[in-house]
C-alpha positions as CSV (number, residue, x, y, z in Angstrom):
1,X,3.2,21.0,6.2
2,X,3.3,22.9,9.6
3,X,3.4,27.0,8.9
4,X,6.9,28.4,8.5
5,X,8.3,24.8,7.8
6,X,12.4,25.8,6.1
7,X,12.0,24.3,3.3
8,X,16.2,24.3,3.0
9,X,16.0,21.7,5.5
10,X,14.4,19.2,3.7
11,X,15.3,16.6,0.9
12,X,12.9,15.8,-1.9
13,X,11.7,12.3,-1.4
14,X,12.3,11.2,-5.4
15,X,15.8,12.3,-6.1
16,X,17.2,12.9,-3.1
17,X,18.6,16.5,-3.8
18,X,17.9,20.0,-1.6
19,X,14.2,21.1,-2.1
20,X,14.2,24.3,-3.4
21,X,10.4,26.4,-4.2
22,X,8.4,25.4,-5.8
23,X,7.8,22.8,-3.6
24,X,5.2,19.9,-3.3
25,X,4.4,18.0,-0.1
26,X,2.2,15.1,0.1
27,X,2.1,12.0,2.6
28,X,4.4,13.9,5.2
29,X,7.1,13.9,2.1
30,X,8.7,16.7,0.3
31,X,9.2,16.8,-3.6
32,X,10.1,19.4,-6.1
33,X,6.9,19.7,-7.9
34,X,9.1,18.8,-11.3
35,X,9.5,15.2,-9.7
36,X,6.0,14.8,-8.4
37,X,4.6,16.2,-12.1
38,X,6.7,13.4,-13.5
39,X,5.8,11.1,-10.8
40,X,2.2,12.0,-11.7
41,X,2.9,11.7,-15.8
42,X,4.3,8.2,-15.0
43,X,1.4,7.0,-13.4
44,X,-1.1,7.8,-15.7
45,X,1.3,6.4,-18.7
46,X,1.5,3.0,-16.6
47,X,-2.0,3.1,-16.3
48,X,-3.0,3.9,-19.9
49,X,-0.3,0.7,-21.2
50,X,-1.9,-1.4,-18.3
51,X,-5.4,-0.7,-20.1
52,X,-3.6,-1.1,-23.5
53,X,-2.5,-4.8,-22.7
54,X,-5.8,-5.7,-20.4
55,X,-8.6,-3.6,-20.9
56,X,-10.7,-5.3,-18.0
57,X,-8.4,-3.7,-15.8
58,X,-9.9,-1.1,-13.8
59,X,-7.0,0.9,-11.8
60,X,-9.1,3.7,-10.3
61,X,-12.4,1.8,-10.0
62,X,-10.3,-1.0,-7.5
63,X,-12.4,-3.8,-9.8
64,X,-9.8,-6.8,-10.5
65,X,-10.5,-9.0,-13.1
66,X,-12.4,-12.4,-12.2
């Protein structure tokens, strides 16, 4: 994010609405940091069922199952 970027001219990249602070930027996106905290909750709930169902699954290592 470049210094003294308006924040009011920016959408958040999840749901779409006005960003408004506190904000979260990441990948040249915008989010309202109560998107990207339930982005973030989502992803490590996916992950933990994904382990749950196949254990051999590695998601942060990047090891697929032979």
């Amino acid at each position: 994010m470049q210094y003294r970027t308006r924040i009011e001219d920016h959408k958040c990249a999840a749901c779409y609405q006005a960003l408004t602070i506190p904000a979260h930027y990441q990948n040249r996106e915008y989010y309202h940091k109560a998107c990207w905290d339930n982005a973030v909750l989502a992803l490590a709930n996916a992950e933990r069922i994904a382990r749950e169902v196949n254990p051999s699954l590695f998601i942060h290592e990047g090891v697929m199952p032979s």
